[in-house]
N, C-alpha and C positions, 0 to 999 in steps of 0.2 A: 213730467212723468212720461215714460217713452211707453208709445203704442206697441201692438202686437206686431206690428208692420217692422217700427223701428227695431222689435229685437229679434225679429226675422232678417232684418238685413242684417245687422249686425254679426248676428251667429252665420250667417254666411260667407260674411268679410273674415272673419276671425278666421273660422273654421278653415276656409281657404290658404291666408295667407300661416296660420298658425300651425297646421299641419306638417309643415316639412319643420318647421322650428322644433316640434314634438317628438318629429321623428330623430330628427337629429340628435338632440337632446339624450332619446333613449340608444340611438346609436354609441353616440358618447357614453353613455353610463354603462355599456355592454361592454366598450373596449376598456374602461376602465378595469372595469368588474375582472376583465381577462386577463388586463394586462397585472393587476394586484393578485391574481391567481398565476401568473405566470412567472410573477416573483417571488414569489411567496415558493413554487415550487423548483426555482433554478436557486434558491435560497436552502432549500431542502436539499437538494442537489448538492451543492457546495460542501454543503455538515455533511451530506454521508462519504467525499470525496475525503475529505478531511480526516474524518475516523478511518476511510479505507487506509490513507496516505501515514497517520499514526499509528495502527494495526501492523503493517506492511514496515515502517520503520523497527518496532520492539521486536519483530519476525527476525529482522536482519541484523541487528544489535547481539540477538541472542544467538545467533549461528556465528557471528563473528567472536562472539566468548566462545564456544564450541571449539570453534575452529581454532583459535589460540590456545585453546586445551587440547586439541590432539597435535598442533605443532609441538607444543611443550611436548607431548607422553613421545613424538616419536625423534624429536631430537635426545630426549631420555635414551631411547632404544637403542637410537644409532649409535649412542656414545658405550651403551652397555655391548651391544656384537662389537664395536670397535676394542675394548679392554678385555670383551672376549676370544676378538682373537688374537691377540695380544698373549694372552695366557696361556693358549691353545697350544701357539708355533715354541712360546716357553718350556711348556711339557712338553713338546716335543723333541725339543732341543735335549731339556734334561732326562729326557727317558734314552735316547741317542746315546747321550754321555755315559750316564749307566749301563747302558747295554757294552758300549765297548772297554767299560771300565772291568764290568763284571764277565766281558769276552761271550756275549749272550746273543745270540742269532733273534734279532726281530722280525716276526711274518708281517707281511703287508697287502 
């Protein structure tokens, strides 16, 4: 059975040499702790980069339908003033022909 003596020394051996062991210990268990929180939120990070990066794609998907819709309406257009003037320099021609057929002074 150990005297009062013996576990007086004892808890002072301990205490000495097991104190930095504890601290360290708890050191460790700190950087842990930070380091599982610091993953956790560059993990976090990632997901929302991700939705930004998916967001930002359907954004641009859908401007590029846009965009291939007003190419289409203004190659439409171009081709419609092109047949229009087309038409145009036609009446023109025939309204000419008429005038000199019918001997008709045209104002301009």
């Amino acid at each position: 059975m150990l005297t009062s003596t013996d576990k007086k020394w004892i808890e002072e051996k301990f205490i000495k040499e097991l104190k930095p062991v504890r601290d360290s210990v708890d050191l460790l268990r700190g950087k842990i702790g930070t380091i599982h929180f610091e993953k956790f939120n560059l993990d976090s990070r990632l997901d929302s980069i991700e939705a930004s990066n998916i967001r930002t794609e359907e954004k641009i998907d859908k401007l590029i339908a846009i965009a291939d819709g007003n190419a289409g309406n203004i190659a439409d257009l171009q081709q419609e003033n092109k047949m229009g003037a087309v038409t145009l320099r036609r009446y023109g021609i025939q309204i000419d022909e008429l005038a000199k057929a019918t001997k008709t002074k045209i104002s301009r």
